[in-house]
Every structure is written in C-alpha cells, then in structure tokens.
TIGU-407141 format. One record per residue: x, y, z of N, C-alpha, C in turn. Coordinates in pm, whole numbers, plus 50000, padded with zeros to 5 digits. Layout:
residues N
XYZXYZXYZ ...
This chain:
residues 553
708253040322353708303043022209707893030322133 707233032922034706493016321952707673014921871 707393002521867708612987321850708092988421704 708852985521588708222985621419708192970621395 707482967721320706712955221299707752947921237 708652939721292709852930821221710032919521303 711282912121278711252900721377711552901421485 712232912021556712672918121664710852916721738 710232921421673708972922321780708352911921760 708062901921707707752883821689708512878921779 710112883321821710462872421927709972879322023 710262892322080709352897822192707732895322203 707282893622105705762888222131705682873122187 706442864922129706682851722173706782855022310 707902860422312708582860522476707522861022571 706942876422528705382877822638704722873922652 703922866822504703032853922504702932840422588 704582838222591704592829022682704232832722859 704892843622857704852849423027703802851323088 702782858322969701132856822972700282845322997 700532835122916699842823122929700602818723059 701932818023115702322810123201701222815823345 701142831623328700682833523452699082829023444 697992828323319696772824723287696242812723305 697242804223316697222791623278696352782823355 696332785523471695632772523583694202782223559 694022797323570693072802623561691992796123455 692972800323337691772793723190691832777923186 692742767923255692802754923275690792756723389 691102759823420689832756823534688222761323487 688362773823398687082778523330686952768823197 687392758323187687642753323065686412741323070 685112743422983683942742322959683462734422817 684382739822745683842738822632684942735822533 685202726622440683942716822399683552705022491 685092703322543684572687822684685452702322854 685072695622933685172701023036686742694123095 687492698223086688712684723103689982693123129 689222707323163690492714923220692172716423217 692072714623071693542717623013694012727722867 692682736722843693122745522760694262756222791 694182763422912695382766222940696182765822928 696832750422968698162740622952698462739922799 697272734322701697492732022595697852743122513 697052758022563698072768622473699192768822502 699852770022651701132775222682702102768022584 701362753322609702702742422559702152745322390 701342752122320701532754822171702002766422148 702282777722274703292786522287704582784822278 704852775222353706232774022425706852768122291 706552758222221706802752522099706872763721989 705712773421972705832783221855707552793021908 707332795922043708802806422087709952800822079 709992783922103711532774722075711652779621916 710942778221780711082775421658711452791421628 710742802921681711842815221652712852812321696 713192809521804714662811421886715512803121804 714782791821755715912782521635716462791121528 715052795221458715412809021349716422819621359 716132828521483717622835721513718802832621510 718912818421607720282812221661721132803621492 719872803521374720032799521293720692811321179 720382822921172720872833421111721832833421187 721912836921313723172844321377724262833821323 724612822921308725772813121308726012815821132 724912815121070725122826020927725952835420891 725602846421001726472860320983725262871820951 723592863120957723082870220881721562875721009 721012881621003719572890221045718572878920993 717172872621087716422868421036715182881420952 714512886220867713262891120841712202887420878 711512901020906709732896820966709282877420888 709122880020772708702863720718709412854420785 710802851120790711552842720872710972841721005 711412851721058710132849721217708812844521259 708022852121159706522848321141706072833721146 707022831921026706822817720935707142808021042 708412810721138708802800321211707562800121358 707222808821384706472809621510705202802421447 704642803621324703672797221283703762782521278 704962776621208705502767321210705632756921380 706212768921435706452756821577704882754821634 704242765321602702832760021681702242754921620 702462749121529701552738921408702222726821442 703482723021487704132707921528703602706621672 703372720121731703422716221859702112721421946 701022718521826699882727721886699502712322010 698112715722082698032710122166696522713322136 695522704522217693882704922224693242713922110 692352717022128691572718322004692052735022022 692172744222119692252755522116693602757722093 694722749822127695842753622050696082750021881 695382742021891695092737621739694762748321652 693302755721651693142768521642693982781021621 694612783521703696012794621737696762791021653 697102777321636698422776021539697782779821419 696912779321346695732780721251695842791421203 695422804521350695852817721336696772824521313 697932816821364699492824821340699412820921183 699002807521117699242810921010698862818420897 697342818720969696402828720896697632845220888 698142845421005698692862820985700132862220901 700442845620877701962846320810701562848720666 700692840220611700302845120506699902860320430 699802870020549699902882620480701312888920499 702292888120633703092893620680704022888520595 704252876020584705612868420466705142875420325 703932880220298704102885120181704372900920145 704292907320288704962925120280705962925020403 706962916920350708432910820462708952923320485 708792937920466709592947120519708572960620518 707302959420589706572970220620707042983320702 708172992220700709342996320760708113010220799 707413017920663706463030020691705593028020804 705323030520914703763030121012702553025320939 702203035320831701243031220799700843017620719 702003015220666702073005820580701732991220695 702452996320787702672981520866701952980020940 700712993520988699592989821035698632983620963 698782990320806697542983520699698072966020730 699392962020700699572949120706699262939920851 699602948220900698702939521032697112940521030 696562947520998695232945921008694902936820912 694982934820775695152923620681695242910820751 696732914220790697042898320858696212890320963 695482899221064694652897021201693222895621109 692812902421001691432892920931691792881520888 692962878020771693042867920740693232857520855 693692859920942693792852121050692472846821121 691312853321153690122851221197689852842221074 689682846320935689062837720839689612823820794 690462825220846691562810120842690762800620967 690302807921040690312794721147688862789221132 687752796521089686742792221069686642780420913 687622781820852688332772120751688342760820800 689182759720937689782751120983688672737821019 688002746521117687072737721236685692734821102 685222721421162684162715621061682932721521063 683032727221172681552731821263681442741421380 681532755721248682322764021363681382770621486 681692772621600680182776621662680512789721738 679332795521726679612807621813680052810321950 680482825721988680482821622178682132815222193 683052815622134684472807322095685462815522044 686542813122070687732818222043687332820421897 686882818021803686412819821639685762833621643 684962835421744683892845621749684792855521806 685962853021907686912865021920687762869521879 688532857021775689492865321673688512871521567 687432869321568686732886221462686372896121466 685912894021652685892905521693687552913221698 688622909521728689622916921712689502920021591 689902908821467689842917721297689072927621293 687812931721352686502944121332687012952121394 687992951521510688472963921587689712968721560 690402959521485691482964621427691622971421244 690112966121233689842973421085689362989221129 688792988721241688463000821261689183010421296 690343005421339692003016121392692993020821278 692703011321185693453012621015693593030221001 694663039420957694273047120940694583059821076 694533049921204694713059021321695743060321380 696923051721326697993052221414698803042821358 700043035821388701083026221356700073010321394 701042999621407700802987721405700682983521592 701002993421620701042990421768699622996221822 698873006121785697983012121769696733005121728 696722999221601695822981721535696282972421618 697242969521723697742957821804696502960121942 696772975621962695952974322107694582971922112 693902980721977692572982021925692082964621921 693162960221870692302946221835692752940721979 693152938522088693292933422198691982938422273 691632950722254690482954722334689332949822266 689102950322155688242942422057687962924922119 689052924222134688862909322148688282907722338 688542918922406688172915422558686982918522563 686192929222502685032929822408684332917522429 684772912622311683932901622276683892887322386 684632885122455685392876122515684182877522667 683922887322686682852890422792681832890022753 681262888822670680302884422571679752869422571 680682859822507680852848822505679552841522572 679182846622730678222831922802677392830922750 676902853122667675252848122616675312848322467 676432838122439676022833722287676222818022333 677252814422435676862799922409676222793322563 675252784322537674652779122658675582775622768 676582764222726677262755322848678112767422913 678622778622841679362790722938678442798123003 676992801722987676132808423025675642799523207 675342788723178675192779823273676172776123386 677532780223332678542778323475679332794723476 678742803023445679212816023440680592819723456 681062812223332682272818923270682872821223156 683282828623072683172827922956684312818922862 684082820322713685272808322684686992808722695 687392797222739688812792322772689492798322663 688862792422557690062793522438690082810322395 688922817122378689112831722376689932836622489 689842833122629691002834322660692002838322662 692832825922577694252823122544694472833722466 693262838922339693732846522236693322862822313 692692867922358692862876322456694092879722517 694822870522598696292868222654697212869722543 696962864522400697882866822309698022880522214 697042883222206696842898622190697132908922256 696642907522402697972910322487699432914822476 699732902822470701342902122423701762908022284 700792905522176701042915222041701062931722079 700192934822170700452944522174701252957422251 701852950422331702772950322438704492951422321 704112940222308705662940522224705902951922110 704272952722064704742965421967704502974722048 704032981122107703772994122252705162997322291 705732986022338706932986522419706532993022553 705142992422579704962994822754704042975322778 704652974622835704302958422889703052961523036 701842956923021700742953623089700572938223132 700502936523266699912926123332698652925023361 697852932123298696172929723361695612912223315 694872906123431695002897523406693672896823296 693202885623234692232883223153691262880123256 689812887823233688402886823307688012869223261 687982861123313687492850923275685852850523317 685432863523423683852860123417683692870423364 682292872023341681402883123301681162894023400 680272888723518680232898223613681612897423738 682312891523711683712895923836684802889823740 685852901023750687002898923630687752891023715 688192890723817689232883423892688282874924047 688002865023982687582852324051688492845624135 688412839324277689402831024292689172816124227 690402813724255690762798624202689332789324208 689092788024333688092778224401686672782224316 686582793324304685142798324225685192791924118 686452795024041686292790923885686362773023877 686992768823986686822751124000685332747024000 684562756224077683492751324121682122754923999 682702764523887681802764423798682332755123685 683222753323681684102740123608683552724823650 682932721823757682532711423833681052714123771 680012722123768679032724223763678882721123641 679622728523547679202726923377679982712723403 680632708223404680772689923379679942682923435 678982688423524677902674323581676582680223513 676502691723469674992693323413675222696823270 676342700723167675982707323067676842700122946 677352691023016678032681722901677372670422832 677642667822693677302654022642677442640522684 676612636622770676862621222859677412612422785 676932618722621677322602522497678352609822450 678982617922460680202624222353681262612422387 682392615322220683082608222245683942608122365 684892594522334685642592022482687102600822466 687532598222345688842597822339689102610822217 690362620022265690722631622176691992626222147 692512625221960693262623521894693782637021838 695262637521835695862647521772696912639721686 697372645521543698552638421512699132651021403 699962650321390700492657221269700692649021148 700792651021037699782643420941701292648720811 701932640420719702092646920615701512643420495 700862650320402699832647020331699192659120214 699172655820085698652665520017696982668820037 696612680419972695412683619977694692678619980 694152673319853693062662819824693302648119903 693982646120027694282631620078693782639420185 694012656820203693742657720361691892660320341 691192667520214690122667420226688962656520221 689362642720199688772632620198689412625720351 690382627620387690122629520553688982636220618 689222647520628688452658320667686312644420697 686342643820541685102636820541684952626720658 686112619120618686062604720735686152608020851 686772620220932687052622021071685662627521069 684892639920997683902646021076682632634721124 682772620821037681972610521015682082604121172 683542599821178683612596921338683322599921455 683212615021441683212622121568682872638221562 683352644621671683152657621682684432666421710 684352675021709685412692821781686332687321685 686242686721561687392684921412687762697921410 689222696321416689622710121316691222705121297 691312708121149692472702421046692972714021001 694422717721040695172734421006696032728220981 696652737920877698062735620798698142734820623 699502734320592698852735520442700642731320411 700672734220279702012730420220702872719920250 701742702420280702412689520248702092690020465 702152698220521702262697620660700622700120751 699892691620838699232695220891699232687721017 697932697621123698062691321225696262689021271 696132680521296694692667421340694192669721406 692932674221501692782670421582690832665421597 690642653521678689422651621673688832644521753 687832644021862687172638021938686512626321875 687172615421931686172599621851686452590321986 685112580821963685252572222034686192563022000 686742559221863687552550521816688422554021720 689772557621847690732560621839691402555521753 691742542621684692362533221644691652540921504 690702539221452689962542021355690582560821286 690432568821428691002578121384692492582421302 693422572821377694782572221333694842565021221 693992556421210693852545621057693522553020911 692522562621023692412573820860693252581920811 694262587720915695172594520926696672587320820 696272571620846698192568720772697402564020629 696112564720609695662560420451695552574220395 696052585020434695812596820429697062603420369 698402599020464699522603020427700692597120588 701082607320635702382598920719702322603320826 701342597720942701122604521061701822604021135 702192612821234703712612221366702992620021475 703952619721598703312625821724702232623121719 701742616021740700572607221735700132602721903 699132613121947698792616822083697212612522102 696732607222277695422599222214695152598322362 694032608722437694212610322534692462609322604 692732598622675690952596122741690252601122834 689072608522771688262619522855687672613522986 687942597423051687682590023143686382585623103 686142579522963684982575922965683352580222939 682962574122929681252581322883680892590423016 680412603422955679882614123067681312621623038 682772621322981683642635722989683092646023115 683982634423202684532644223298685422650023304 685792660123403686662672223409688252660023438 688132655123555689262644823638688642633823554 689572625323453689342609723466690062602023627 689172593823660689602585023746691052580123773 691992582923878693242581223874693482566323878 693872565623775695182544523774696082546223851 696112536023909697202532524023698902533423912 698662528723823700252533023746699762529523607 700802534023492700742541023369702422540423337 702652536623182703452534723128703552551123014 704452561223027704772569522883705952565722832 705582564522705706972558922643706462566522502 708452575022427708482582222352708882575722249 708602575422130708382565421964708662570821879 709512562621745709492574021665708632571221561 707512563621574706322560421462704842554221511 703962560021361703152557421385702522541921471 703152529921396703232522421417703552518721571 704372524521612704622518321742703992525921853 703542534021799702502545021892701322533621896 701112529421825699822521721815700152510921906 701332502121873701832492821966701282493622118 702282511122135702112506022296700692517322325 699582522022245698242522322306697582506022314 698032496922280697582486322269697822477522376 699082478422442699562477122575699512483222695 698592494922669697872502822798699162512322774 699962519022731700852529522767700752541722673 700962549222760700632562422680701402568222583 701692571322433702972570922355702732587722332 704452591722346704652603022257705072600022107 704522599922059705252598521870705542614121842 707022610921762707762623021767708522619921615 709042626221553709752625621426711162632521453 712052624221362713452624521401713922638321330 714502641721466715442658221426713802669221542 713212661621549711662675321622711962665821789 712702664121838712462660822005711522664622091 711042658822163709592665022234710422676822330 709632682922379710082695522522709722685022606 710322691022747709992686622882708432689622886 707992703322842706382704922894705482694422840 706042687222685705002680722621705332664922694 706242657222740705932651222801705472649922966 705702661923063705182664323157703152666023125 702572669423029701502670022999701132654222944 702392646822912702122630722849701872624623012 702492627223120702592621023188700782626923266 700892637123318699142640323346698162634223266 698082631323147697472624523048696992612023090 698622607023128698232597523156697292593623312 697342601823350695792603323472696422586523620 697312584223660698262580523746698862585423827 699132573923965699572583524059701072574324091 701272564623944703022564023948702562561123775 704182565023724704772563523598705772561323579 705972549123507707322546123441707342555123319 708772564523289708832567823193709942566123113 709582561522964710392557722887711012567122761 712082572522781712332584622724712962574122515 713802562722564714032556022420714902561822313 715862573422418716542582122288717322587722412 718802584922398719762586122430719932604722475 719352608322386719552623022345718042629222461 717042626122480716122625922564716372627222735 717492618822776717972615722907717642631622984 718432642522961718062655623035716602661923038 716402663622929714812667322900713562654622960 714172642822991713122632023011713232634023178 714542637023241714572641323390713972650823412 713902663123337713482673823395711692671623371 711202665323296709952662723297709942655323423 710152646623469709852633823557709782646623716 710882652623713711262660523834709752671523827 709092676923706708232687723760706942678623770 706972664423760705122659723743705802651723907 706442653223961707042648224113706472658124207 706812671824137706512681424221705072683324240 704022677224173702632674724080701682666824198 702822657524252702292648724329702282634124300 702842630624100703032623124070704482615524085 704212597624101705532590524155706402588524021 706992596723946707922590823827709162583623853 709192572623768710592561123719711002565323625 712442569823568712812569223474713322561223437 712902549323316713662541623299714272542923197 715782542023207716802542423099717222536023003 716052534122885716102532222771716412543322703 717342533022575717822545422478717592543422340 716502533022334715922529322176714562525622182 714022520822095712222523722108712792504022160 713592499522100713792480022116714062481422294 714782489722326714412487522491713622490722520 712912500822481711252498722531710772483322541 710632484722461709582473522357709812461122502 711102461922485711962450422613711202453322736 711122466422761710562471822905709242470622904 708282470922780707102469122871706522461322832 707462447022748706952433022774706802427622894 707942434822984707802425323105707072436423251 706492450423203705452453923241704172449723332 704482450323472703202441023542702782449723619 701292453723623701252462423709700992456923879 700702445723829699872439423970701242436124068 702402437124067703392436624138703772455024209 704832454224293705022464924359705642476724199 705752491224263706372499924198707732495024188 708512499024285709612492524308710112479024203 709472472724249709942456824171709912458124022 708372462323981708492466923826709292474723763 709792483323836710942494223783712092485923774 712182478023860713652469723858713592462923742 712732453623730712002439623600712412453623440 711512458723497711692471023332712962475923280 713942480323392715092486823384716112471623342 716092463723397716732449523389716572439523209 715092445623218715062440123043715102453922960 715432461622986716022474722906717182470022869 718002471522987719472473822991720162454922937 719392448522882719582431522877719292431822744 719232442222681718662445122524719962452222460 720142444822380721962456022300720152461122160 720832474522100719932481822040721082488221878 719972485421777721262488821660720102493921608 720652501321505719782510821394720682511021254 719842509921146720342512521000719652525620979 720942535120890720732547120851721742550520716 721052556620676721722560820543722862574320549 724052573520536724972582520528724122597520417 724222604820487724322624120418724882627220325 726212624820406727522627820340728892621720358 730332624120331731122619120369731792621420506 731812615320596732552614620719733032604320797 733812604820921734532598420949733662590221090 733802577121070732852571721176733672562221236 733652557021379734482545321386734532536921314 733472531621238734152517621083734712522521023 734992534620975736112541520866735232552720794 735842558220698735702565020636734032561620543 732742565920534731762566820496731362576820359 730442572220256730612583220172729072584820124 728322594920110726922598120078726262589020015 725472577820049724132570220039724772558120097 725662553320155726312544220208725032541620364 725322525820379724062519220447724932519920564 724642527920693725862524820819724582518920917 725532507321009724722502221068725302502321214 723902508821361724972514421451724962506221539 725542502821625725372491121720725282496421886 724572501121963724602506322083725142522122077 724652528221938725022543621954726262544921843 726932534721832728132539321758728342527021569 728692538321491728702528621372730082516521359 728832505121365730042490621333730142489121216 729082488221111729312483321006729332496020883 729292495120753728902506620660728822493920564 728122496220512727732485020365726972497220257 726822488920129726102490620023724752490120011 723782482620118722732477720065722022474220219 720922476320267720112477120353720232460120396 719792451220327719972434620347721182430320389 722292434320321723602429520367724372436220491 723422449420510724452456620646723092446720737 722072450920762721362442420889721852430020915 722062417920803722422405720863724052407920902 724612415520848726242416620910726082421221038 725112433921105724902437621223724642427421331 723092420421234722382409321327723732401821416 724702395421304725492385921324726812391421415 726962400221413728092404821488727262404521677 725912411621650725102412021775724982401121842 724782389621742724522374121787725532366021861 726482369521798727662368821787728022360322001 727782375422050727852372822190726152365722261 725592359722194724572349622235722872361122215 722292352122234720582361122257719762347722255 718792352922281717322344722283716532350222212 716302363022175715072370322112715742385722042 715372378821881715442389021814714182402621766 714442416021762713322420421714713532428321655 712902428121530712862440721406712162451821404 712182461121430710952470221375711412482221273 710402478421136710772483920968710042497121025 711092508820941710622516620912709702519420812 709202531020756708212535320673709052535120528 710392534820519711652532620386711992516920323 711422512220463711772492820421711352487820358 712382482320243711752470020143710672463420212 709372457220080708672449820161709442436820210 710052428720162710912417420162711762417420272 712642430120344713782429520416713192420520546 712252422020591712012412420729712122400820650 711432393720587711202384020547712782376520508 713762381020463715102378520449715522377820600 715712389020665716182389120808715852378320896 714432372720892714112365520969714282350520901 714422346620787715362335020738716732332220775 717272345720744718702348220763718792343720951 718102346021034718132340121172718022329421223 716952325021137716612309221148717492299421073 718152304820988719312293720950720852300021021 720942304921057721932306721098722702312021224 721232312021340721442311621439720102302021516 720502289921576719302280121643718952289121774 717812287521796717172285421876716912306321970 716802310721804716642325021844715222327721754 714142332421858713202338021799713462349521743 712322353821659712772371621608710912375621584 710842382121671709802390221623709642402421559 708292410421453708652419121381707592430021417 707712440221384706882453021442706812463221292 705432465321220705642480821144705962492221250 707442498221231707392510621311706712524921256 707002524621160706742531121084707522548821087 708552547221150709662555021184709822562321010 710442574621022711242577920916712182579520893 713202582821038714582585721052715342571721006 714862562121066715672549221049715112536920967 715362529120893714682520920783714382509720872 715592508620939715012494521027715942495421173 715032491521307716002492721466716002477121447 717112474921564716832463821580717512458321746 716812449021817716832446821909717122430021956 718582425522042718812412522079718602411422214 717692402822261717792400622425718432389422414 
C-alpha cells in the first residue's frame, strides 16, 4: 500500500538511500571517470547520505523529547540540511544541491495529505530540484548526474495526473535509468572506458529509494553501471576505471580538490564564485540562507581557502591530493600520514602546512566515523597517526581507526583531547624514525601538554568554580571550569597563572575568530614579565566555539 508523502517517508527514504548506496558503493567507486578518475564517488555519496539520514534522525529524536510529531518541512529541511554540512566530492555536492532544490517546494505545501495534491508537489519539487543544480555547477556539462536529474523531472512531469506521489516517485526513477544508460554517448571520457556516469549513479540509487519508500514494496535491482551489460564484475569495472585514467584524463588538470563549508552572504558568495572559477575547474557552490558548501579543483589549495575566509567563515575545511599532475585513480602510497581533527580554519591550514591531513569541523557538528575513515584513505598511507583533539571524539575516533585497520591501513590513536595537544604531537612528528617510536614521542608530548579553553557562559549553572551566570568568561583547565571572570584578559592570565603555576617551558595560544585584536599581545607580555624563561607561541585558530585554547608544555 503507498506510504503518503510526510516525514514518515523522508526518514524511510533516508533509511533506503543509505542501504542502496551502501550496497552501490565500491561498484560506482570503481566506474568513477569523471570529472578526475579517483574512484570515490560512491564513498562520497554514501558519506553525504549517511550525514543527510543522522540530521533527520536528530529532527525526530528532537520532536519526540518535545512531546511533539516532526512535519514533511521539518524532515525535508533537515535531510537537506545534513547533506549540505556533510556533502562530500563534487557529486555529493550536487545531491545536497538537489535535496534542496526539492525542500524548497515541499517546505512550502508542508501537508500535501490529497494524492493528487502530493503528487503535483513532488513533481514540482523533483524539477525544481534538477534546475537548482545546474545553478550550482559553473560549467554544467552534459552526459552527468545534471543530465539525469532532468531526465527524471521530464518523467515525472509526465506521470502528473496518473497516480499518487509514489507513482511520480517510480516514473521519475525509471526516467532517470533512462537516461543514465545514455550517458557514454553524450560524454567522451564515459564513452571511451564504457561505463556510464558515477554520479548519475548515485541519483539513480536515490530515486530508487524515493520510490520504494513511497511504494512501500522495497526493490534491490542493482544500478546498470554499463550500457551494454548491467551487472559487470568488480574487476571489469576496475579495468575500465584504469583505462579512462591513463588515456582520457587531463595530464595538466588541477592537483588538489578543496571542499569547505563557507558562512557567508550572497553577494560575498558570488564574487567568490568569480575567484574560484578563475583558479580552477569542477566548481560547484550550493546552499543559500548565510550557509554554503565549496567545492573546487585547484592547483593552489592555499589560494582556494584564502578566497573562501575573505569571503566569510570557512570550517571543515577538507583538501585532498589527486597524486599529482596526470590525476590518477591511486595516488602513490606514503609510508605514514598524520589526520588530525580542528576546530578552525586557521589551524586546518596549520597542519596542511606540516604535511597532515586536517578535518576542520565546527563546534556542536562532530565529524562521523565514515568522514574520518575517508580522512584517513585521503590521506593515501599505509600507517596513520590519528589525532581525534576532542575528548568527546575518543569512541567515534576508535571506531574509525578499527574500520581503515580492517582496510589494510596501520592506525595510532593518539590521545589528544585539544587541538594544543595536537599542535604538541605533531611538533615532535618524525617520520624518518620507526612507527612505534613516533607514536610513543607523539603520545608523550600530547599527554606533557595540560590544555585550557575560554568560553562564554549561556546561562546560569553550576560548575566546579561556583555558581556562573549568562555572559560570564569561564575558563576550563583540562576539561573542567577553574576560573569564571568578567572579561576575556583577566580570566586567560588567571588561567595562564594557575597552569604555570606547576612549572612549563612553552606556552601556546591559539585566538579564536571572537578575539580581541590585542588579547595575544597582553597574554604574551603578561608571560614574559611574570613568568622567566617561558616561551609562548601564537596561532590564528580561527575556531568559533572558543575565543581562545591554550596550551603549557
């Protein structure tokens, strides 16, 4: 019996969506051609799946403690939402694009309860959705997931009229497999390794699942990734994946793909837009209402993110190398690789500057296990230290380490619980010594680091310094609040000094994106007169949760 178009069938679409892509995944990872050959579109939808299905499940678990029912918009909005924080490569980038393309009609007829009504609104929603994404991308090209979410909108305009929303769900799923077999002879590089595109794909698989959930009969057919044989083995589709990367790729394309999430008004993101398409190639910029998400092939990475914070307030700030001129499928494996998780722009930059691979993440959004298990492949190594830097990370940073083990990769977890034990850990970073030994050296100047943070009180509550009251400066010392002051200057040097207190050699600051310009400049006086023979070095973190960390070895 068909499921009626509400949030009840958004989390069941999630649900399947994910189950779909999980089983697709290495399949469309391996036909993955286009735009660079680097065999992770797959991966990159699931994990902009898996992110869109956590942010419903927040939504529900968020009404239910209410007393209250989420609505179709609540659902929508949130599944659009999580795959816009948590899109991934250029084809999840896209998708998140699309979900929002369909929130924008569905949040605006939040209770389509009639059939017909809620088929007209889905068909609405699945055009606006196609026309959103060609918005998105700078340079949209045929033969592409673009070219198959329209073929679904054309097949689901054509069902309008014939049946409920489950009815426009299937029409446009077949629409889209349609077109999706199509694909080699509109674009060359799929025509040449005979398979069609990755990212249509994904949206194939997701259509799928739309229409399943409203059907309420659930189909496993898998997605035809060729033209002439729907179900290829593994080894076939590797071996036309190998082919289009040695004959049909750009030898000069850029090296390096940047993603970031960006906060930023319009007119800051469309004079972006200019400067990234200037840099590079495969641009596409989705999102809207103060929130977007980046993504863009440049050789100069540094340059990309630079445009990004003159832009507005970039985070998760991801920066991942195609191995060099020629984008090959495999970059060349490093003997070892540093991931370490950040909470700013700034220090993302830090440690690409130190050879380590950064998750930048914004406080209260924690990464998943999948997005750093994909940080750690990234990082293209066959050992990793990983630096999770957040106390709260420890389970989710194991269970990553445990599935890229199973991978074949050697993971360290080292048990840092602030970005200042990082910082500690991969100063003394050597690769040219054993695994072993470095893990020890890293874990040893982690744990030789006491770690404090200034934060601004919410509201009134009860903390170990006492009683706290809304805008009050608390300052925490290894997790727990020592001090509470009035004023950002007077709680850090009371912290500094209590920290000092039991001896150090090396102080280190790193200001958030809230910090007076002046506060280092005080702090680091305030050290030099009043404690000898302690350096203090300073870092833009560019954090938002915390105004200023701070770190004593």
């Amino acid at each position: 019996m068909p499921n009626p178009l509400d949030a009840a069938a958004v989390r069941a679409w999630c649900g399947l969506a994910l189950e779909a892509l999980g089983r697709e995944r290495e399949r469309i990872d391996a036909i993955n051609v286009y735009p660079v050959a680097d065999g992770d579109t797959g991966t990159n939808l699931y994990l902009t799946l898996e992110s869109a299905a956590r942010a419903v499940e927040a939504a529900f678990d968020g009404h239910a403690s209410a007393g209250t029912a989420p609505g179709l918009a609540d659902a929508i909005g949130a599944m659009a939402h999580g795959a816009l924080i948590g899109a991934r490569g250029n084809s999840g980038t896209i998708v998140a694009q699309l979900l929002r393309g369909m929130t924008e009609v569905l949040a605006a007829d939040a209770a389509p309860t009639d059939a017909g009504r809620a088929a007209e609104a889905l068909r609405r929603a699945l055009r606006r959705a196609a026309a959103s994404t060609y918005e998105a991308v700078a340079h949209p090209v045929e033969g592409t997931v673009l070219t198959v979410a329209t073929a679904a909108a054309d097949a689901a305009e054509r069902a309008a009229g014939t049946g409920g929303a489950a009815e426009v769900a299937r029409a446009a799923h077949e629409g889209a497999r349609s077109a999706l077999r199509a694909t080699p002879g509109q674009l060359a590089v799929l025509g040449r390794a005979g398979v069609v595109d990755a990212g249509g794909c994904g949206l194939v698989a997701l259509l799928g699942a739309l229409a399943d959930a409203l059907s309420g009969e659930t189909s496993v057919t898998p997605v035809a990734v060729r033209a002439d044989a729907p179900l290829p083995q593994a080894a076939g589709c590797e071996a036309a994946t190998r082919a289009a990367a040695d004959g049909c790729h750009n030898p000069d394309g850029p090296a390096f793909e940047v993603i970031y999430l960006l906060e930023a008004g319009d007119d800051a993101v469309a004079r972006l837009r200019t400067r990234l398409d200037g840099l590079g190639d495969s641009l596409v910029v989705v999102g809207g209402d103060g929130l977007w998400n980046v993504h863009v092939h440049v050789d100069d990475a540094g340059a990309a993110v630079e445009a990004g914070i003159e832009a507005g307030r970039p985070y998760r700030i991801r920066i991942t190398h195609f191995g060099g001129a020629g984008r090959v499928k495999e970059p060349a494996m490093a003997a070892r690789a540093v991931v370490a998780v950040v909470p700013g722009a700034g220090l993302a930059g830090l440690c690409s500057e130190v050879g380590a691979t950064p998750v930048a993440v914004r406080p209260g959004e924690p990464p998943a296990s999948g997005e750093l298990v994909q940080a750690i492949r990234q990082a293209h190594a066959r050992e990793v230290m990983l630096l999770p830097n957040d106390p709260e990370l420890r389970h989710t940073a194991a269970a990553a380490a445990e599935q890229a083990r199973t991978e074949g990769v050697r993971v360290a977890l080292i048990p840092t619980r602030s970005a200042v034990q990082g910082i500690a850990a991969l100063a003394v970073h050597e690769p040219g010594r054993s695994f072993d030994e470095d893990v020890v050296a890293m874990t040893s100047a982690a744990g030789a680091t006491r770690y404090a943070e200034l934060a601004v009180a919410e509201r009134q509550s009860w903390t170990m310094a006492g009683v706290c009251q809304a805008g009050d400066v608390l300052g925490l010392i290894d997790g727990d609040v020592a001090v509470i002051g009035s004023d950002l200057t007077g709680t850090a040097t009371t912290v500094l000094d209590r920290m000092l207190s039991a001896g150090g050699e090396m102080v280190t600051l790193v200001l958030g994106a809230q910090a007076p310009p002046s506060l280092a400049e005080r702090l680091e006086r305030h050290v030099h007169e009043r404690h000898l023979a302690v350096d203090t070095v300073v870092y833009d973190g560019g954090q938002h949760g915390a105004p200023l960390l701070i770190g004593v070895e």
